[in-house]
N, C-alpha and C positions, 0 to 999 in steps of 0.2 A: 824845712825850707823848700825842698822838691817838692812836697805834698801842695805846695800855697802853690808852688810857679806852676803845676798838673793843672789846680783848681782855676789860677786864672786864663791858660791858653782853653782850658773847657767854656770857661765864659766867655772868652772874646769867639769863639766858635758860633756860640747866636742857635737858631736852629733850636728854637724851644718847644715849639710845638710838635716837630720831630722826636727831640728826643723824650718826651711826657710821653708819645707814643710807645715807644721800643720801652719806658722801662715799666710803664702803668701794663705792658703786653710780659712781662718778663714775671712771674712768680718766685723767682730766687732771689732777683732782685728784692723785691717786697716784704719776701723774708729775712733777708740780712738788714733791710732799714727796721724790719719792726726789732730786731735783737736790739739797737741802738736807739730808737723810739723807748723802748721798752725804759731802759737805762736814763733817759730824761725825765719819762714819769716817777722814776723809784726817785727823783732827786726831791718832788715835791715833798717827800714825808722823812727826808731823812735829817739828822741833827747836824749833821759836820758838811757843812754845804763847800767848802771848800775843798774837802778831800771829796768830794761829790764831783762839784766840776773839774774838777782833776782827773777822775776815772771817765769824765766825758770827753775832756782832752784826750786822754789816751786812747781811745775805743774809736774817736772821729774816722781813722781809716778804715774800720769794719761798715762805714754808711758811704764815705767817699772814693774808694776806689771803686767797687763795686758802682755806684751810682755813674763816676766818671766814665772807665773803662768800659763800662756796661752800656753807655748812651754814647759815648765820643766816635767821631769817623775816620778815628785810625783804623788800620786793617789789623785785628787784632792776633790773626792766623801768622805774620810775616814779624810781629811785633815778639811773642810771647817766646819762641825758639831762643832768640837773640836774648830777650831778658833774662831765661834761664842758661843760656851757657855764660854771659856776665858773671851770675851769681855762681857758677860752678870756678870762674877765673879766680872772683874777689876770694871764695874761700879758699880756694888753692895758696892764694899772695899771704892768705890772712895764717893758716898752717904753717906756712915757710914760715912768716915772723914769729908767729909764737915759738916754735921749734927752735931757732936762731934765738931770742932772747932768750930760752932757755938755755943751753949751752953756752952761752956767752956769760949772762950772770953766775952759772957754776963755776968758769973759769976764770974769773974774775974775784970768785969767792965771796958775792953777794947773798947774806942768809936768806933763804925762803921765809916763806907768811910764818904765823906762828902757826896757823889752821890750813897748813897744806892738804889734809885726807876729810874736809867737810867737819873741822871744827876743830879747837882745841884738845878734849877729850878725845875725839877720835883719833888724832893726830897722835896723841900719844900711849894710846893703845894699840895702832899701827907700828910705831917705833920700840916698843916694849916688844913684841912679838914679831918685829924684824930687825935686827938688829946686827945682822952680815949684811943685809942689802946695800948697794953701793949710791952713794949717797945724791948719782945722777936723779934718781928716782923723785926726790923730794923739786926737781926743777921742770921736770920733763912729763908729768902725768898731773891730770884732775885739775882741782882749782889752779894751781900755780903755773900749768903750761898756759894756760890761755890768758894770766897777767897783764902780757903788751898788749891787747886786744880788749879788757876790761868787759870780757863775755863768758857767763858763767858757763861752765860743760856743759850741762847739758841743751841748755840751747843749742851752743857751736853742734854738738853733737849731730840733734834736729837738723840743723842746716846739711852738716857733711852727708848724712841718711839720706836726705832729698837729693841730695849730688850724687851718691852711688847710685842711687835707683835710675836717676833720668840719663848715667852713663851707663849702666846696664842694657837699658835699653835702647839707647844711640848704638851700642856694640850688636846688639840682636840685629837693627835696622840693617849695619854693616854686613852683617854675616848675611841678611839676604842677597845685598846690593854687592852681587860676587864682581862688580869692576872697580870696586873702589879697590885703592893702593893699600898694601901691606900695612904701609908705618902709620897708617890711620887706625887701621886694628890695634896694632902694638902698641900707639899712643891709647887708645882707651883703656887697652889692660892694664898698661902704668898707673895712669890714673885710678883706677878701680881698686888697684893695690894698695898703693899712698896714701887713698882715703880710707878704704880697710886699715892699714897700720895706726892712722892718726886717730880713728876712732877709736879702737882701743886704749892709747895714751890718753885719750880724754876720759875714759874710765868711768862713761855714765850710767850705771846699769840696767836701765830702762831702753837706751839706746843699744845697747849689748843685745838683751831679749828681741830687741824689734831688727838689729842686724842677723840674728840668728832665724828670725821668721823670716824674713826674707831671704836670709838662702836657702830656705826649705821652699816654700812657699812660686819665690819666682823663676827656677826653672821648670819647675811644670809648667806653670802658667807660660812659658815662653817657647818654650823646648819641646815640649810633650808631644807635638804632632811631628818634630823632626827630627829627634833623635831616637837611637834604641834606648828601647825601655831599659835594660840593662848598663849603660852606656848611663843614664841621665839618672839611675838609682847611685854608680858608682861617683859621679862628678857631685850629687847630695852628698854622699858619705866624705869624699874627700874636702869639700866645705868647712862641713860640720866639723870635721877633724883637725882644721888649719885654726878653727877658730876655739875650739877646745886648749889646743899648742898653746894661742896667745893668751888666754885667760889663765892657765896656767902658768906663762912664764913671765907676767907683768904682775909684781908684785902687788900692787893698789887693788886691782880689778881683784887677784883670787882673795887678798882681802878680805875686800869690801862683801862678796858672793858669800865668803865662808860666815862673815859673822853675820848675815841674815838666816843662815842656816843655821847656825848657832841660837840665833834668837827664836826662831819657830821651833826648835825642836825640845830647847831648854824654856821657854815661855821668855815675852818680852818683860817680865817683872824679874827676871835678873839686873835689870840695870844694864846690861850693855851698852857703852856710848859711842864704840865703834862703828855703829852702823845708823845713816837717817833715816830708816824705817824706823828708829825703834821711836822717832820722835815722831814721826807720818802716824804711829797707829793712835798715840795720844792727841794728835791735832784731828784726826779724823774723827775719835769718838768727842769733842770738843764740837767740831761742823755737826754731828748728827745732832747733839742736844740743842745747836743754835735754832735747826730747821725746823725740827718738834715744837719749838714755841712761836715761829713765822711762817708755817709751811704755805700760805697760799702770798703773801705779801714779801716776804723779808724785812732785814731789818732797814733795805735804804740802800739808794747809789754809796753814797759817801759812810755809812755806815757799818760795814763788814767787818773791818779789821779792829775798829773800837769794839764792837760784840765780840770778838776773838778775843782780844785781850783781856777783856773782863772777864770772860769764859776759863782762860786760861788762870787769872787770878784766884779764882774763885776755887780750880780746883790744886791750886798751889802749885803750875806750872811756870816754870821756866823760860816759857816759849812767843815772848813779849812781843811782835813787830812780828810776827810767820803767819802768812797767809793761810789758807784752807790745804795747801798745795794739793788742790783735787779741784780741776775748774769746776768742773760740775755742780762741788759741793761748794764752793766759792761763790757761783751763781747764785744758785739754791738760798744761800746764804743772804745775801745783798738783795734778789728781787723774789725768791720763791720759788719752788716746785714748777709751777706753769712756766717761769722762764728758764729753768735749765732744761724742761721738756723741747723746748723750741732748740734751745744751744744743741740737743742732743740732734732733732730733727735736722738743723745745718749741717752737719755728718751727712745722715744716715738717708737721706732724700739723693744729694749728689750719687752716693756711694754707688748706692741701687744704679744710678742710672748710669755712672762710669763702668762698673761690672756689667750689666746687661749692655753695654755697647763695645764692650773690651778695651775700655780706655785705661790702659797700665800706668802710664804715669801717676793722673789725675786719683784715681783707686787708691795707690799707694800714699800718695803725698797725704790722702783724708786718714788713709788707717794709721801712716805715722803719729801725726798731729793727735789723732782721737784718743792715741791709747799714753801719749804723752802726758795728757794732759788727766791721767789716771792718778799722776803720781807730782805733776806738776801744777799748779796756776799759767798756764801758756799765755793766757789771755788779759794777766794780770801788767804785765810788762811792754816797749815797746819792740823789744825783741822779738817777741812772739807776736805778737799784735801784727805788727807791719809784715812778717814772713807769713803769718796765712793769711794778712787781707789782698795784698797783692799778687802773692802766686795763687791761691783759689781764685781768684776774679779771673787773672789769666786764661790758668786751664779751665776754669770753666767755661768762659764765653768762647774757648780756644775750638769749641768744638760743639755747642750748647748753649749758638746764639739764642737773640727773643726770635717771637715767628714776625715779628716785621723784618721789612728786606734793609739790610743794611745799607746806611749810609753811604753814598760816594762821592 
C-alpha cells in the first residue's frame, strides 16, 4: 500500500520529460528495468500464467523504486540516512518483541512448533543429542524466536547484518568526530552488542559466516590507517574469539555447524536430517539438471517451481514446494543462463564502483545480499525483494546519481 501512495505522489509530480531525461541518462537504472523486463518476456512462454503474474507482482519493486527514487525530486542524500536508522529502530522494536514473546510463551508454558531446529527430523535429532539443554532453548533461538514476527531467520538475520554494518560505521564516523558526546559512543556500542547477541539466537548459518567476515574483513577496512598494526591484529583476534564463545555456548548454532561437518566429512548419503544442507545439496543437483535442458531460455516466469517439483518427483524426492534456494540458480531456472548473468552483473558492476570509491556501507550491504542469496532464493520472497530494492536504490543514488543535474 506504501509502494501504490510512492507511485501516486511520483505521478502527481508531472515533470516527464525531466524525469525520461535522468533515467534514459542513468545505466543502472536501465539495468535493473531490463532484470524485470526480462521477467515479463519469460511470462509469454510459460504454462502457469498465474503463478507467472504472481512472480511479476512480486518483483514490481525491483523496476519501481529504482525507476521512482531514481527520477523523483526528493533530495535523496537527506532522505536515505533517516530511512536507514528507521530501519535500524523497526529492527531494534521487532528483536525486543520476538525475545519478549519468547519468554513469555515459555512462562506461560506454551509448546513450541513441532519444527523448532528447521524441520521435524531435525528437531528431533537436535533433542536426541541434547537432551540436558534447558528447555529456554526450544523458545528463544531459530525458527521459533522470530514467531510474533512471522519472519523466517534468516531473512531477520539479513536485516540485523545490514544494522551492525551501518552502525559500525556510524561508530567509526563518531571516533573521527572527537566533539561528539560520550553516550553517543556508548549508545552505538550497546547497540552493536544486542545486535551481535540477537544474531546468533537467530542461528542462521550463512548469517554467522557473513558476521564473521565482517569482523575480520571491516576493521582493516576502517582502522588500518589509525590504529597500530599490532593493536588492530589483537581487537581481530579478540572478535574472532567472542564469536567462537557464542557458537560454542548456543546450543542450536554448534548444532547446526557440527552436523554439516558431520555431513561433509561422513558423505551427505548418510541420511542426516539434522542439517538443511543436506537437502540444499539435493535441490541443487535438481537446479543444475533443470538448466542442462533450458540453459539459454528457461522453463518461464511462472514456471520454476512446477519443473522443480516434477524434478524432484522424478527423482523420488521429498522436497515438493522448495524452491532452487540458490537465486542464481532460481533464475537460471525460470529465464536462463543470460538472465542470471545480468542478476549476477546487478552485484558485481555497483560493487566495483562502491569499493573503488570507498563506499562501506553500500560494498557491504551488495556482499551481504550476494553471498545470501548462495544459499537462499532472496529474491523469491517479499522480504527480500523489498529489503534490496529499496535500500540499493537508496545507496546507490545516495552517492551515484545520473549525470543530469538534479531536480529542485
Amino acid at each position: 500500500m506504501l509502494l501504490l501512495v510512492l507511485v501516486l505522489v511520483w505521478v502527481a509530480e508531472g515533470q516527464w520529460h525531466r524525469k525520461w531525461e535522468i533515467a534514459s541518462s542513468n545505466g543502472y537504472v536501465l539495468l535493473l528495468s531490463l532484470f524485470f523486463i526480462w521477467h515479463v518476456v519469460g511470462l509469454t512462454y510459460t504454462k502457469d500464467i498465474s503463478s507467472g503474474l504472481f512472480e511479476l507482482e512480486k518483483k514490481i519493486s525491483l523496476l519501481l523504486f529504482p525507476l521512482i527514487l531514481g527520477t523523483a525530486t526528493i533530495q535523496r542524500r537527506g532522505i536515505t540516512i533517516k530511512v536507514i536508522w528507521s530501519f535500524v529502530t523497526a529492527c531494534l522494536i521487532a528483536a525486543t518483541v520476538c525475545l519478549v514473546g519468547g519468554f513469555y510463551r515459555f512462562r506461560k508454558g506454551i509448546p513450541p512448533g513441532g519444527s523448532v531446529y528447521g524441520g521435524h527430523d531435525a528437531t528431533l535429532e537436535f533433542r536426541k543429542a541434547h537432551t540436558q539443554i534447558s528447555a529456554i532453548w526450544d523458545y528463544i533461538t531459530y525458527t521459533e524466536l522470530t514467531v510474533p514476527i512471522k519472519i523466517h531467520p534468516t531473512y531477520f538475520s539479513i536485516y540485523v547484518l545490514f544494522c551492525l554494518i551501518f552502525l559500525f560505521y556510524t561508530l567509526r564516523k563518531s571516533y573521527q568526530s572527537y566533539g561528539q558526546l560520550d553516550w553517543q559512543k556508548i549508545g552505538l556500542v550497546l547497540l552493536l552488542l544486542c545486535f551481535s547477541c540477537f544474531l546468533f539466537l537467530l542461528s542462521s548459518r550463512i548469517a554467522i559466516v557473513l558476521y564473521a567476515l565482517c569482523l575480520v574483513s571491516m576493521p582493516v577496512v576502517i582502522f588500518y590507517k589509525r590504529l597500530n598494526k599490532v593493536r588492530l591484529v589483537a581487537l581481530i583476534f579478540v572478535l574472532i574469539l567472542l564469536t567462537t564463545i557464542l557458537v560454542a555456548q548456543i546450543p542450536v548454532i554448534k548444532h547446526r555447524f557440527l552436523s554439516d561437518l558431520e555431513m561433509f566429512t561422513k558423505g551427505f548419503e548418510t541420511g542426516n536430517p539434522g542439517t538443511g544442507m543436506y537437502q540444499r545439496l539435493y535441490i541443487w543437483q535438481s537446479s543444475v539438471t533443470l538448466i542442462e535442458i533450458n540453459p539459454l531460455t528457461g522453463a518461464g516466469t511462472g514456471d520454476a517451481q512446477l519443473a522443480l517439483n516434477e524434478e524432484y518427483a522424478r527423482k523420488c524426492l521429498e522436497l515438493a514446494g522448495l524452491n532452487a534456494h540458490n537465486q542464481f540458480l532460481q533464475t537460471a531456472i525460470m529465464l536462463g543462463i543470460p538472465a542470471m548473468l545480468l542478476l549476477i552483473a546487478l552485484f558485481v558492476v555497483p560493487f566495483i564502483l562502491a569499493v573503488r570509491n570507498r563506499d562501506i556501507i553500500y560494498a557491504y550491504f551488495l556482499l551481504i545480499f550476494f553471498v545470501a542469496n548462495l544459499t537462499e532464493a532472496m529474491l523469491q520472497r517479499h522480504k527480500g525483494i523489498v529489503f534490496y530494492a529499496l535500500l540499493n536504490t537508496l545507496l546507490f543514488f545516495y552517492k551515484y546519481d545520473s549525470k543530469t543535474k538534479e531536480l529542485k
